[in-house]
Every structure is written in C-alpha cells, then in structure tokens.
C-alpha positions, 0 to 999 in steps of 0.5 A: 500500500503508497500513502500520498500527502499533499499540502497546499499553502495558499495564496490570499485573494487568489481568485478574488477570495480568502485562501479558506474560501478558496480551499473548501472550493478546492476541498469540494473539487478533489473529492470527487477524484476519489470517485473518478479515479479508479486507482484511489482505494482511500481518500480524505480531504481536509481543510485546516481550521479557522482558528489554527495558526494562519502559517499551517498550510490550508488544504490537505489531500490523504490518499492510499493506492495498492501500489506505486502504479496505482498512484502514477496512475492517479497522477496521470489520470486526465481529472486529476491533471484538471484538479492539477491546473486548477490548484496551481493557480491558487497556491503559494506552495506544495509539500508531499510525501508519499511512502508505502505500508 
C-alpha cells in the first residue's frame, strides 16, 4: 500500500477570495477524484481550521493506492491533471510525501 500527502499553502485573494474560501472550493473539487479515479482505494480531504495558526498550510489531500502504479496512475489520470491546473493557480506552495505500508 503508497500513502500520498499533499499540502497546499495558499495564496490570499487568489481568485478574488480568502485562501479558506478558496480551499473548501478546492476541498469540494478533489473529492470527487476519489470517485473518478479508479486507482484511489482511500481518500480524505481536509481543510485546516479557522482558528489554527494562519502559517499551517490550508488544504490537505490523504490518499492510499495498492501500489506505486496505482498512484502514477492517479497522477496521470486526465481529472486529476484538471484538479492539477486548477490548484496551481491558487497556491503559494506544495509539500508531499508519499511512502508505502
């Protein structure tokens, strides 16, 4: 089994609005990948909480994959590209860890 991380830090304003308003957008977008992308066997996807420190990073994706294929293959997947463009457009930055269980 691979556990995929991802944070993302991000930007104030990006789109007109706050970076918490722009993660629940994303947080709504991201979770549909569990259900469009077939290599996901798990995944959670959370916001951090208004009232954490502002420095924490704003959104995180928790995903689990049979194997380090399964995962390329999300990684590949045509939504997930989409998710992707979407989310680089909005973030300061990126943090990711991926090992296996």
């Amino acid at each position: 089994m691979v556990k995929h991380i991802v944070m993302f830090k991000l930007k104030e304003g990006a789109n007109g609005k706050t970076a918490l308003e722009n993660a629940k957008e994303a947080q709504a977008k991201a979770i549909s990948l569990k259900d469009t992308v077939p290599s996901v066997t798990e995944m959670e996807v959370v916001c951090n909480a208004p009232a954490a420190d502002g420095t924490n990073y704003e959104l995180a994706l928790i995903c689990s994959f049979e194997d380090m294929e399964a995962l390329e293959a999300y990684q590949k997947h045509p939504e997930h590209v989409k998710f992707g463009a979407y989310i680089t457009g909005l973030r300061e930055s990126r943090a990711c860890i991926d090992y296996e269980y």
